[in-house]
Every structure is written in C-alpha cells, then in structure tokens.
N, C-alpha and C positions, 0 to 999 in steps of 0.2 A: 348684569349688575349684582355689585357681589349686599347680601345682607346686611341690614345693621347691626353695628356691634355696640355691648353692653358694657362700660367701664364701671367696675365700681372703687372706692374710694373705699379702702381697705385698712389704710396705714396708720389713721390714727389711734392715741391710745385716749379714751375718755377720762380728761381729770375728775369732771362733776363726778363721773359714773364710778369714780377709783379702782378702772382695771379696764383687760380689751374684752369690752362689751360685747365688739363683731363676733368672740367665738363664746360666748354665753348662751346654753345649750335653751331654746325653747319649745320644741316640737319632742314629741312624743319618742321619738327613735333617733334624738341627739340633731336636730335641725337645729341651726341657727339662724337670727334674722335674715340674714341675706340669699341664706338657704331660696326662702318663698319668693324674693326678688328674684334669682336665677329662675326659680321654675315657671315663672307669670312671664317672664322675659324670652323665652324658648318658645314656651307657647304662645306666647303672643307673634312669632318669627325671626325676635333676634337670633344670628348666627353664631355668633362668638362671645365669649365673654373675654375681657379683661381686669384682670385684679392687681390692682395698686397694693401692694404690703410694703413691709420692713424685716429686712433680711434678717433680722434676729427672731423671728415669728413665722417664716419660711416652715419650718419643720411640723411647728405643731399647725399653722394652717393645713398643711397638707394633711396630714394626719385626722383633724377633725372636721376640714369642711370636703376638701374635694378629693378623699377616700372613698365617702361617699355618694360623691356625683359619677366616679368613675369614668364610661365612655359615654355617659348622654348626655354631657357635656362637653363642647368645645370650647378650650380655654385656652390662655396664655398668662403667664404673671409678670407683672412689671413691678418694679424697687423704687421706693422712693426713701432716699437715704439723705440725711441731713448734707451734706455734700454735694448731693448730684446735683450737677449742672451750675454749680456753686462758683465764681471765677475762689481760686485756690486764698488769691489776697485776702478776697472779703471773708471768703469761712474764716480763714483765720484770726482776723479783726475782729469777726463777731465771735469768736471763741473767746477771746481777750476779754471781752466786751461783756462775757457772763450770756450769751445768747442760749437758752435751752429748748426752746420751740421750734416744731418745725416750720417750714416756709408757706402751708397753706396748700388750699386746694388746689389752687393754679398750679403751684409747683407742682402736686402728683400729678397732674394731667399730664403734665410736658414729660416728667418721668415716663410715662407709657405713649407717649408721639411714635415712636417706629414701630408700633403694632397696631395703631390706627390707619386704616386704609380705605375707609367707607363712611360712612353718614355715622354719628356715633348719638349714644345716649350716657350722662354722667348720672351716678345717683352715691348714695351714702349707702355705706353696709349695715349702720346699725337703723335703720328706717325701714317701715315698710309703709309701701307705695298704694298696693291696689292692683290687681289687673284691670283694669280699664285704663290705668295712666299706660302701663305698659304698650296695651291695644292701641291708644290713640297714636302715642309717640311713634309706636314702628309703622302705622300707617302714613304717618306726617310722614318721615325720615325716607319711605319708598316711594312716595311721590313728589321726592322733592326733586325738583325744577322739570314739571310736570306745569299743565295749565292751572295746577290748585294754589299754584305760588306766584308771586309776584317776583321772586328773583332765586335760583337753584342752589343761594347764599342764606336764604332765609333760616334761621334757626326756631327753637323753637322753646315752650318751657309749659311746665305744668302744675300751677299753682297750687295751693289750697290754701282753704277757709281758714282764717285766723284761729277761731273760737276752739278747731278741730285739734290744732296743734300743741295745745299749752301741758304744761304737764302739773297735777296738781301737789307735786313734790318742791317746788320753787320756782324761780324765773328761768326760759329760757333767750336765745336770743336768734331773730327771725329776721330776713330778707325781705321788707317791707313791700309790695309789687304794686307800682302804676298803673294801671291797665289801659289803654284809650283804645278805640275803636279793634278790640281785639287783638293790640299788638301791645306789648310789655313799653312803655316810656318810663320808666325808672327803676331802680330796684334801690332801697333806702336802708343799710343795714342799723338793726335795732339791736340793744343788746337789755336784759334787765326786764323783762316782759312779761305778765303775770297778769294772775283773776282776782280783784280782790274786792272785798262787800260788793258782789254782782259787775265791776265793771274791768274791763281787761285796760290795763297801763301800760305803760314805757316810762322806768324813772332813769332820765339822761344823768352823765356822769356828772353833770353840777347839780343836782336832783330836784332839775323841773319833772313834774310828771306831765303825762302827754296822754288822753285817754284815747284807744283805738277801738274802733267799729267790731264786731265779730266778725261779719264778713268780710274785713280787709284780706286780700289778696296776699300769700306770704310765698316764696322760695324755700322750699324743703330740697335743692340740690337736687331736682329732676329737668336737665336739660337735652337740650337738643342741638346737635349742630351737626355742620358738612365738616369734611378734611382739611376743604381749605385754610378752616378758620386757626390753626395748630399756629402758621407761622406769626398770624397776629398774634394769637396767647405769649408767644417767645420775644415778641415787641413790649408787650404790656410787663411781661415779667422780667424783663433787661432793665427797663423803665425803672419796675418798683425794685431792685437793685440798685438802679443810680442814684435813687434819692433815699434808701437807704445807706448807703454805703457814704452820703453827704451829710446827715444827720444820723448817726446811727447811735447815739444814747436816746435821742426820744424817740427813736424808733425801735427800739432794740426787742420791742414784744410783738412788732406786726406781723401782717402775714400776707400773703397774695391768695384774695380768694377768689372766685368764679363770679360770683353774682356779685362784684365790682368791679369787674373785667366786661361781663359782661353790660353792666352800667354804662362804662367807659367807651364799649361799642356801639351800641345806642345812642349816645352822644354825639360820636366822630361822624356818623353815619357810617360805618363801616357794614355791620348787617343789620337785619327787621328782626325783631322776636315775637313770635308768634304765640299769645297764653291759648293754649289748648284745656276744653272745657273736658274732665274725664270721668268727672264726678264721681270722685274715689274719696275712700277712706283711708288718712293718715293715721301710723302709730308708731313710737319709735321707743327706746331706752336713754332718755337725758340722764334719769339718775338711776339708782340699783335697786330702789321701789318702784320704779314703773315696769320692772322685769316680769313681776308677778299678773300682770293687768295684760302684759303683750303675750305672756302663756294664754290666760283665759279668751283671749279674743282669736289665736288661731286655734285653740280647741272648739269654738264656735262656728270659726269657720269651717274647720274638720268636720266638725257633727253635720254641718247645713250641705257638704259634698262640694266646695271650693275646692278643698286639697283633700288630695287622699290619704292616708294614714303614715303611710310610709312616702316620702317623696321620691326616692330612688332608688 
C-alpha cells in the first residue's frame, strides 16, 4: 500500500495579502509557510508531496522553496492555469465576459488528478496546520477501509476552533462545520467574519449580522479523501460549469471550491466525513500584518524544539 500523499494548494495569489504570500520568507534560513507544512507532513509518513502552482511562478518556486528541500523531499508539481480543463467555448465567453479569477480550489485539485494515486490530504500553502493534524490525518488515511472505518470511501477532515482562526487585521471568511456524531453534516461557507466589542460575527451580504459561538467548528482546507473520490470532483466541477456557463454574468465572480463540493457529497450520500479531533494550533497570513505574528510564533516553536533551526 503505497503512502499518503500531501497536496498542497499553491496557486493562488492573495488579493487581501497584495502579493504570493506562499513564498514570503518566515523562518530563520528563508522557510516559508508551507515550508513547516512539508516538514510535519514527512514526519508524520506522508510520502509524496504535490504542489499546485501557476506556471508564471514555476521558476521562482523552485528557486525559493524546493532548492531547499532538495532530495528529502519527494515531490511532483502540478499547473493549474486559468484554462486547464476549461471546455475552450466557455474560457472564451468568460474572457468576453471580463472573467479575472481563477476557478477555485476544486479546480486545482482536478489540475493535479494524474499524480494522485493513493489516499490523499489537501491543505493551503499559506496556513499552518500543527503536526498533530498532520499525525492524525496520515493515521486516518492508512487505515482506511480497515475495521476503523465504516466504508474504505470514508473521507476525512480536520477542523478548528473558530475563535483560533480570526485574524485581528479584519474579517476573514471560514467554512462553517456541522459536526453530528463525529462526522461532518454540513459545511456552511461564511464570508465577513470578525471579533468585535468581545463577540465574533458574520455580517451577510444584506448586512444581518449572525453572532457565532467560539468554538464553532470551521474548515481551514485540511481534508482527507480516497482516489476514488477524483471522478466525482470532475462531476461536481462539469456541474458548476454548466450552470455557469447558463448564467454567467451573475456568476461571473464564483468559483468551485472544496468545502462545497464536499457539502454536496454529504448530501448525495456519496461519502461520510469524518471531523478528526487533533488538537492543533492554527495560524495563517490573511493579510501582510499577520506576517509579523506567524514569524514570532515559529520562533517560539524553534526555541521550545518543535522544529530545528535549519529545516533542510
């Protein structure tokens, strides 16, 4: 049984952030975030990585992230390019149409489908996770369809704590998680999410505000799934195709993302999601003041012997 493998979600560029954040240097000897993600991901026994980029970023990736990793890393890169997998009509229509965004997370998945060959894990580049999410997820993903699962279909996800996620630079926007009896029943995307006089909000685009618990459950884009699940992703994103491509001015900003996809699944009954408890700490770069905050916190972890000095 071949190992899990670690995709990550490389390709976008951060409007809030105004720049590619993924390669904004935070560790001591030029690490970037997703730097500590590959190295928690290895150690914990993923096998492989894979990196979703965009071919115009091709060069200096290489150059600043996996110069570095060299041969202690096994990787592959996969492109996800405003076109790919695009039927030729619709780009063009949505070129006409003023379309400047890309197609979302779903899209980059499907971008890197032929170097998916085993139980996989998706995550963000500019996030970091924890090694315990890492630990839990590769132990899920190795025994799945094993008797720890109820079906070898099972996927998997690994939430955090609302209150942990907010960035105190402005609103972000979170993946709202259902949890019932240990398995994911909904994912609810929020957008507009914030702390404010003590209590954390969601003010909707007609601007009810919605006050949310701290410990609600959110989706930071740490999933879990089998191979099989690819060809449904390519249902769901043909889907949101067709009904782009039927209303495409009021559609003309959306995107296909994961944790609607994976809503959608949940739904159909097509697979279970399993929220995995990992009791980690999230931190990430939503804007270009939280850069300073995610230095001081792997210097901390540096100091306490989490990661060594030099990663590579």
């Amino acid at each position: 049984m071949k190992g899990p493998i670690l995709v990550v979600l490389a390709a976008g560029m951060g409007s809030r952030y105004g720049g590619l954040k993924q390669m904004d240097v935070i560790g001591k000897n030029g690490e970037v975030l997703l730097d500590y993600s590959v190295y928690d991901a290895v150690k914990s026994g993923f096998e492989k990585i894979v990196f979703i980029i965009r071919r115009d970023i091709e060069k200096d990736f290489r150059e600043i992230v996996l110069a570095r990793m060299g041969s202690k890393v096994k990787y592959e890169l996969a492109f996800q390019q405003a076109d790919s997998l695009i039927p030729p009509d619709i780009f063009r229509a949505a070129q006409e149409a003023g379309r400047t965004k890309p197609w979302g997370t779903g899209h980059a998945l499907l971008c890197a489908a032929d170097k998916i060959d085993a139980p996989f894990t998706v995550i963000n580049a500019d996030d970091f996770y924890g090694r315990e999410a890492f630990s839990v997820m590769c132990k899920h993903l190795n025994s799945s369809g094993t008797e720890a699962h109820e079906s070898a279909r099972e996927s998997a996800i690994v939430p955090y704590r609302l209150e942990k996620t907010l960035s105190p630079q402005g609103t972000v926007a979170r993946g709202v998680c259902k949890v019932t009896n240990g398995f994911l029943a909904g994912v609810e995307e929020l957008t507009a999410i914030e702390k404010k006089d003590g209590r954390i909000i969601n003010t909707a685009a007609d601007g009810t505000i919605r006050e949310l618990p701290p410990e609600t459950p959110v989706s930071m884009n740490f999933w879990g799934f089998q191979p099989d699940i690819l060809p449904e992703f390519k249902k769901y994103f043909d889907d949101y195709l067709k009904e782009f491509a039927a209303d495409m001015k009021a559609r003309i900003k959306s995107e296909c993302f994961i944790p609607k996809a994976a809503d959608h699944f949940i739904n159909q009954g097509i697979i279970k999601i399993r929220a995995l408890d990992a009791n980690s700490d999230w931190f990430g770069v939503t804007y270009k003041e939280d850069k300073e905050a995610a230095i001081r916190k792997i210097e901390k972890l540096t100091a306490e012997g989490v990661y060594p000095v030099r990663l590579w």
